[in-house]
C-alpha positions in Angstrom: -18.1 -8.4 -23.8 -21.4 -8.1 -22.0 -22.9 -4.7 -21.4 -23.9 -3.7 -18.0 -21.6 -5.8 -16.6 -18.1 -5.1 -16.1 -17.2 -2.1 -13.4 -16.4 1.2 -15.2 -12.2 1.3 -16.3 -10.6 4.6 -15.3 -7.0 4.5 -17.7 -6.0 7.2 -15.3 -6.4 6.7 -12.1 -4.6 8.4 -9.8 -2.5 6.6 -6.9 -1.1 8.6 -3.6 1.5 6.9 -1.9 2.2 8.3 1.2 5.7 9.7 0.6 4.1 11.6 -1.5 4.6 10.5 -4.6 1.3 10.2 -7.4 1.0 8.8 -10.4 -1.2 6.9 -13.0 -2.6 3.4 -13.9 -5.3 1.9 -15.4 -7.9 0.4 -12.5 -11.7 0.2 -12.0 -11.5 2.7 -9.1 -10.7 6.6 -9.7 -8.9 6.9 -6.9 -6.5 4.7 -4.5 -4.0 5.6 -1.6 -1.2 3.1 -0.8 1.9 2.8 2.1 4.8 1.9 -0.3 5.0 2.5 -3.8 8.4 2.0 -6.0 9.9 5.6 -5.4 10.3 4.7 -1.5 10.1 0.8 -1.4 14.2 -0.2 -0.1 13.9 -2.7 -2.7 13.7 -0.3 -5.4 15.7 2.7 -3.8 18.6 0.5 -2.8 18.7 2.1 0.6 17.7 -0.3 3.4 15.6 0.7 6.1 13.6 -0.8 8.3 9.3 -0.2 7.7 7.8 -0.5 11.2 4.4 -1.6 11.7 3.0 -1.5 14.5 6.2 -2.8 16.7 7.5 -5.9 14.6 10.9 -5.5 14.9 10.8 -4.7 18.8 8.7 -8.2 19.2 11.1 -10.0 17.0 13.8 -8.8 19.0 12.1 -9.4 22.3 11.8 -12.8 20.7 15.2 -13.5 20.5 16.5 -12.4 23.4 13.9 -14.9 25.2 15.4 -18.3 23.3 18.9 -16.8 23.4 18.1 -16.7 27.6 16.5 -19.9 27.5 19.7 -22.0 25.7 22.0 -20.6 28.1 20.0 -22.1 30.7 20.6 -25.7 31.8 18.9 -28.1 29.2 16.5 -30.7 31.0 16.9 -34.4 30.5 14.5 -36.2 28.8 13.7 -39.7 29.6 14.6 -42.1 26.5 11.7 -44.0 25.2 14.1 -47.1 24.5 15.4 -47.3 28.0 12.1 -48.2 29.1 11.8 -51.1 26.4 14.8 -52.7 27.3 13.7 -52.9 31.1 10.8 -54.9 30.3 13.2 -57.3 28.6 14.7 -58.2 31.3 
């Protein structure tokens, strides 16, 4: 390797999650701070909950609820394209 290169490796850098969990991996930065870590991600835990950011679920739902409104509406015809080519045959 190069000298004067490469960033400095910390082998212990600490990692907060905020749950509140730490603990320690190898990285060029000292220090880091994440949302989910293994001890509180559902996918690890096995308990499912929902992880809200900043209103997600509420807009998918608002979603839904508008296409579910607009198929129960009456559909509008469309014109057919071939209709129109086989009045010019005539």
């Amino acid at each position: 390797m190069k000298k004067k290169i490469h960033p400095e490796y910390y082998p212990k850098a600490i990692v907060s999650c905020s749950c509140g969990a730490k603990f320690y991996v190898g990285s060029s930065v000292p220090e880091m701070e994440v949302e989910i870590c293994s001890h509180c991600h559902p996918f690890y835990t096995g308990q499912k909950r929902v992880v809200d950011s900043t209103g997600r679920v509420e807009r998918f739902k608002q979603r839904t609820q508008k296409t579910k409104h607009l198929k129960s509406q009456k559909p509008v015809e469309k014109k057919k394209r071939h209709q129109k080519k086989e009045d010019k045959k005539k």
